[in-house]
N, C-alpha and C positions, 0 to 999 in steps of 0.2 A: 170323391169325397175326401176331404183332408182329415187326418187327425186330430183328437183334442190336444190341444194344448197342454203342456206339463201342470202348467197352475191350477188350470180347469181339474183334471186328472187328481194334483193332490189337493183343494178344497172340496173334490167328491169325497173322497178318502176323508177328510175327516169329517165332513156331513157323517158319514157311515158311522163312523167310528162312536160319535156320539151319540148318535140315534141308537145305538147298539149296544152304549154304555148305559140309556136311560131303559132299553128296556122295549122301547117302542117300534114296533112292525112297519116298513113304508109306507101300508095304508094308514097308519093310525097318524103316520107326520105328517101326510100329506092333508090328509083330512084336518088336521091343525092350521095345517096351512092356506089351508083352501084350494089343492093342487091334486093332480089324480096322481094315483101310485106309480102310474107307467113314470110320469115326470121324475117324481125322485131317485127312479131306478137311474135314467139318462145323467140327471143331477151328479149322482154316487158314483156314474163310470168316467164321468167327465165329459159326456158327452155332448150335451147343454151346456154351455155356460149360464151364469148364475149374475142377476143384476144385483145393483146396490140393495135392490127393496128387497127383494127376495132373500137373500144374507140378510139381510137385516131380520124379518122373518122369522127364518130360520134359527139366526141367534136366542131373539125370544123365545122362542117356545121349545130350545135345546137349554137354555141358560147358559149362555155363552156369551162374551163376547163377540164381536164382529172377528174382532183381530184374530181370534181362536182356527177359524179356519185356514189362517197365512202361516202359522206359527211351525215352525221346520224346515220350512219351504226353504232350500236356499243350502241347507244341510247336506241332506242324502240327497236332495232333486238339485244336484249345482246347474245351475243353468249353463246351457252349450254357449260356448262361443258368439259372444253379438249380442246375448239378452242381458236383460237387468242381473245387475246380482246386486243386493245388500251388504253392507257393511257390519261389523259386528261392534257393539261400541268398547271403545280403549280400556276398559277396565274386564269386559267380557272373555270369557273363553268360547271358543266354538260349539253349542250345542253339540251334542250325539247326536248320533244318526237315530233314526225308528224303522225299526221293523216292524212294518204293521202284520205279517204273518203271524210275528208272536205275541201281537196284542191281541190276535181273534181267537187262542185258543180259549176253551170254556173257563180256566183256573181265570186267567187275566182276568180276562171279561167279569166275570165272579166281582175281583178284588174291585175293578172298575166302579162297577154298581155299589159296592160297599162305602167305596170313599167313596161317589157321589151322594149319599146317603148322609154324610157325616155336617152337620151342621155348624158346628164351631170351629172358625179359623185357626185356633191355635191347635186342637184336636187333631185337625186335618196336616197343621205344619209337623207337629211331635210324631202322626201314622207317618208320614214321608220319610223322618227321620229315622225312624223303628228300621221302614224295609231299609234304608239306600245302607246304614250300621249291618244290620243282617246281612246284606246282598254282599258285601265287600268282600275279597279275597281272605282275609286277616279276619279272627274268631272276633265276636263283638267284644269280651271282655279285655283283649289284648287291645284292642283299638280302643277303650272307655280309660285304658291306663295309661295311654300315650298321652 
């Protein structure tokens, strides 16, 4: 038996990730989905791969995009030697990498479900901007004066 595929592997990963961030138990997505729990477990390790329809799916009833599941891909997973890799476009800098370790502890996760919570776009742009000010090396009021 061959291994999953890196793709396979991180579009489970973030199947997980959101499922995880809305709050909902495998059986409760699958049941959405019309899919038995064992499924989504296989889905989440990568070990299934996943059709168009089924992403698609998926998407709906995570509130996602499609594209949501590819997003990093290509980051921290560079593909070995011989496979696709992605371009980043000319005016882009290269994504961070993710650690999805430190997305699962309980605090994250918390923060996750909160911003998903949060309904108004600009609401949601100004919390981003709150933590990334906060998070920086340099005190936020030194950085607000630069």
């Amino acid at each position: 038996m061959s291994s999953p595929h890196p793709v396979d592997i991180h579009v489970g990963k973030q199947l997980r990730m959101q499922r995880t961030v809305m709050g909902l138990s495998q059986e409760a997505l699958a049941k959405a989905v019309g899919i038995t729990f064992q499924q989504v477990q296989k889905y989440e390790r990568g070990v299934n791969r996943m059709s168009a329809s089924r992403l698609y799916d998926f998407s709906r009833v995570l509130s996602v995009q499609v594209s949501y599941f590819f997003e990093g891909y290509g980051s921290s997973n560079a593909p070995a030697q011989g496979e696709y890799s992605y371009a980043h476009g000319v005016a882009e800098d290269a994504p961070d990498s993710f650690d999805y370790e430190q997305a699962m502890t309980r605090e994250t996760l918390e923060l996750m479900r909160c911003f998903h919570r949060l309904k108004t776009p600009l609401l949601k742009r100004r919390f981003v901007d709150l933590i990334r000010a906060v998070s920086e090396d340099k005190p936020v009021l030194e950085a607000a004066s630069a």
